[in-house]
C-alpha positions, 0 to 999 in steps of 0.5 A, a space after each residue: 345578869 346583875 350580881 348580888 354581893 354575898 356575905 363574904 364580900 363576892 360576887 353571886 348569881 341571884 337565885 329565887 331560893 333564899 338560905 336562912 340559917 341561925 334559926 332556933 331548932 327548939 321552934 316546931 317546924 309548922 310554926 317556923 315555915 308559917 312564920 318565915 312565909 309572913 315574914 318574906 310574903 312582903 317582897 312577893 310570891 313564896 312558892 316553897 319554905 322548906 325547914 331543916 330537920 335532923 341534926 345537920 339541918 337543923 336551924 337551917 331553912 330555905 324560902 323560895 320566890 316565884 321571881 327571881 327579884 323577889 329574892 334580890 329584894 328581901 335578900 338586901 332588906 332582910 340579910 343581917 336582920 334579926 328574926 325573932 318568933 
């Protein structure tokens, strides 16, 4: 199975569910689960966006695809890219 390089520089099974962090908390968390759906529906299917809530998950979100490609995709494209409202 093909490895996708982390940010740590090692390597990592892929996985179809994404973890997004250094999101801004002061967003409601409707619009930032439909604004991270539009933003990660261009690498394909997105079953679930999941948006951290409380004080150890806040900024924090997790985006999962129906295929496990998807998720390789948009981890390469998007990973350091900024993401503004």
């Amino acid at each position: 199975m093909a490895k996708v390089a982390s940010s740590d520089g090692g390597d990592v099974l892929p996985h179809r569910t994404l973890y997004i962090r250094n999101l801004d908390d002061r967003v409601q968390k409707t619009v930032q689960k439909r604004n991270l759906y539009l933003l990660f529906t261009e690498f394909g299917k997105v079953e679930k966006v999941l948006v951290g809530t409380g004080q150890k998950l806040r900024g924090q979100a997790w985006v999962t695809f129906a295929e496990t490609t998807s998720a390789i995709e948009a981890l390469r494209r998007r990973q350091g890219s900024p993401y503004f409202l």
